[in-house]
C-alpha atoms as a printed R data frame, in Angstrom:
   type eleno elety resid chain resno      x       y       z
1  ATOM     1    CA   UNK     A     1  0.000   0.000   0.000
2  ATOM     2    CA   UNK     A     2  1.495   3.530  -0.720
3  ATOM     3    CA   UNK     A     3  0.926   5.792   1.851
4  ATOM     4    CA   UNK     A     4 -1.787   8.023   1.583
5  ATOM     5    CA   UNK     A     5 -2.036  11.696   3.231
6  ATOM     6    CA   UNK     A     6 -3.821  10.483   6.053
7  ATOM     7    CA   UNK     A     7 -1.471   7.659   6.885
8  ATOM     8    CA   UNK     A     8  1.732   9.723   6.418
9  ATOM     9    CA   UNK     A     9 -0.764  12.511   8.826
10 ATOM    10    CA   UNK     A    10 -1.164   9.018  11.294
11 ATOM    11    CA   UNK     A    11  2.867   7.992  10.541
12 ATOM    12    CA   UNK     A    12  4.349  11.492  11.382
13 ATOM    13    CA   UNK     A    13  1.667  12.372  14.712
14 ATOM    14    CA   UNK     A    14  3.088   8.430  16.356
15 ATOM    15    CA   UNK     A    15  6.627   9.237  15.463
16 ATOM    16    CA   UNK     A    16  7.292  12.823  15.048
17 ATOM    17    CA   UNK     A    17  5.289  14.296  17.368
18 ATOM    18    CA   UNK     A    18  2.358  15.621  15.785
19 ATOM    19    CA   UNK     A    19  1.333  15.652  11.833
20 ATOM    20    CA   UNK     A    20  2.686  18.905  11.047
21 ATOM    21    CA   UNK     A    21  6.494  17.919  12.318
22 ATOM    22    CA   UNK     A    22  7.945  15.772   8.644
23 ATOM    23    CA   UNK     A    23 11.296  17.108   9.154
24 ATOM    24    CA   UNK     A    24 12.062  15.508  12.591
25 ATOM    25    CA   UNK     A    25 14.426  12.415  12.222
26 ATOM    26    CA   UNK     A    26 12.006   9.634  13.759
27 ATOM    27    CA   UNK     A    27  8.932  10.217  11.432
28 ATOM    28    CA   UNK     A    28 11.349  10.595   8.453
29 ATOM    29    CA   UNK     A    29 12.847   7.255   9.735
30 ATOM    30    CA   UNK     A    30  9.381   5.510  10.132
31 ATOM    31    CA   UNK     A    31  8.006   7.083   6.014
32 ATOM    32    CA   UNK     A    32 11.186   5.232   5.099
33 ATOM    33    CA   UNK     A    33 10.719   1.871   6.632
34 ATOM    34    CA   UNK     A    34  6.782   1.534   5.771
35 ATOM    35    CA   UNK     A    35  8.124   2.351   2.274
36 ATOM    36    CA   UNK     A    36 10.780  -0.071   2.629
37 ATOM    37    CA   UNK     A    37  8.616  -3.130   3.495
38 ATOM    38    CA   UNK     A    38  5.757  -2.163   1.160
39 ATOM    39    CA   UNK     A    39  8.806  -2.607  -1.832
40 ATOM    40    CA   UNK     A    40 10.102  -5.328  -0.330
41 ATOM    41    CA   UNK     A    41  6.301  -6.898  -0.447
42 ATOM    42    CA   UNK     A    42  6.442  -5.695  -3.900
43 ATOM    43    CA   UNK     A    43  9.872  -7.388  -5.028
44 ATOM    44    CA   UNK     A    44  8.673 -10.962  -3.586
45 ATOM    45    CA   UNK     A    45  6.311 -10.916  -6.338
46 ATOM    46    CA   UNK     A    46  8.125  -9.203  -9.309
47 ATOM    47    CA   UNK     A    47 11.833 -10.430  -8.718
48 ATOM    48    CA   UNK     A    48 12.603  -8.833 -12.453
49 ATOM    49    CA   UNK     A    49 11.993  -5.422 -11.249
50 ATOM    50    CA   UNK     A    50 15.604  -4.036 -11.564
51 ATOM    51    CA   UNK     A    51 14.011   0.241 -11.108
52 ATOM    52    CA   UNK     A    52 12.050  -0.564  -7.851
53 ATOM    53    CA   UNK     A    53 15.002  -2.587  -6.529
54 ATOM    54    CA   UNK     A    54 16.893   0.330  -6.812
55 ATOM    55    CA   UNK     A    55 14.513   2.414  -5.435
56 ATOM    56    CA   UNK     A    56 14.370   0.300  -2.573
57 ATOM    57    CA   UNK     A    57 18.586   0.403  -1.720
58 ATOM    58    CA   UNK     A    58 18.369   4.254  -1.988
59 ATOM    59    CA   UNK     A    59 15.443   4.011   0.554
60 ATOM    60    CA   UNK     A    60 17.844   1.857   2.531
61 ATOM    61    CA   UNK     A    61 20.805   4.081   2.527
62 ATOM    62    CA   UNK     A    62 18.696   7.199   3.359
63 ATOM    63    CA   UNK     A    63 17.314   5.398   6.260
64 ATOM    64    CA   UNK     A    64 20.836   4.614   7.553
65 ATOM    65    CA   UNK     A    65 22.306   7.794   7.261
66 ATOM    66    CA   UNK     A    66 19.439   9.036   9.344
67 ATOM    67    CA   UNK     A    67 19.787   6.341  11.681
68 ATOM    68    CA   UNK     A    68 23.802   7.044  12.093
69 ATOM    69    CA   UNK     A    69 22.825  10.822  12.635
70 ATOM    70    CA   UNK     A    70 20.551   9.867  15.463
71 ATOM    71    CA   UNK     A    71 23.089   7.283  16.915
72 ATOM    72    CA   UNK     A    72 26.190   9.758  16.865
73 ATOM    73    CA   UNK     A    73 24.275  12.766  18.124
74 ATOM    74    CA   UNK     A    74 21.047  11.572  20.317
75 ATOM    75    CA   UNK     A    75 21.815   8.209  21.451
76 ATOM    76    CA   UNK     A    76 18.426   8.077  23.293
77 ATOM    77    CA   UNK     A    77 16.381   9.033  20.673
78 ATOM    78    CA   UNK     A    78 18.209   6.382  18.595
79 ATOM    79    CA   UNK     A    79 17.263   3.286  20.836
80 ATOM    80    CA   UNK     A    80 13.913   4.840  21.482
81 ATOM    81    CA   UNK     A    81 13.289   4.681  17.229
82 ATOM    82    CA   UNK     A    82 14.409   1.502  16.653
83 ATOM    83    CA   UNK     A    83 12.831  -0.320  19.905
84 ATOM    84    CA   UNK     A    84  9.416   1.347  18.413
85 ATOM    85    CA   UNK     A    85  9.857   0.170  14.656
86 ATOM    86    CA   UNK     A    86 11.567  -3.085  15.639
87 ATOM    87    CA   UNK     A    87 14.316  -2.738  13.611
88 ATOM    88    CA   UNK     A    88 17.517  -4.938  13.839
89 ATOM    89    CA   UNK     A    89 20.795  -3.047  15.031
């Protein structure tokens, strides 16, 4: 599913603090994971799909640069993110 206004709205209020704040690190973080697993959904099915498996390792690198920024500057916030997403660190 690609993320409509109202669940980026719902993505950005659990993890960024309300729906207005897109910039902050977390919600950016969580936009790129739920993007990450819906192409990873999509790949499973279409294994030819050379663009969207692109797509996907740029999603991938932008998520870990964000994720280094948190964990060299707000170690807290860092744990805190990937405790709530479940991500593997």
């Amino acid at each position: 599913m690609i993320a409509t206004k109202e669940a980026k709205k719902e993505i950005f209020k659990l993890h960024g603090g309300s729906e207005t704040n897109t910039g902050s690190a977390e919600g950016q973080i969580a936009l790129f994971t739920q993007r990450i697993e819906h192409l990873t959904g999509h790949l499973k099915t279409n294994k030819k799909d050379h663009r969207t498996e692109a797509a996907l390792l740029d999603l991938v690198g932008k998520r870990k640069q964000l994720l280094s920024y948190l964990k060299n500057h707000e170690i807290e916030r860092y744990r805190a993110i990937i405790a709530k997403l479940g991500l593997r660190k």
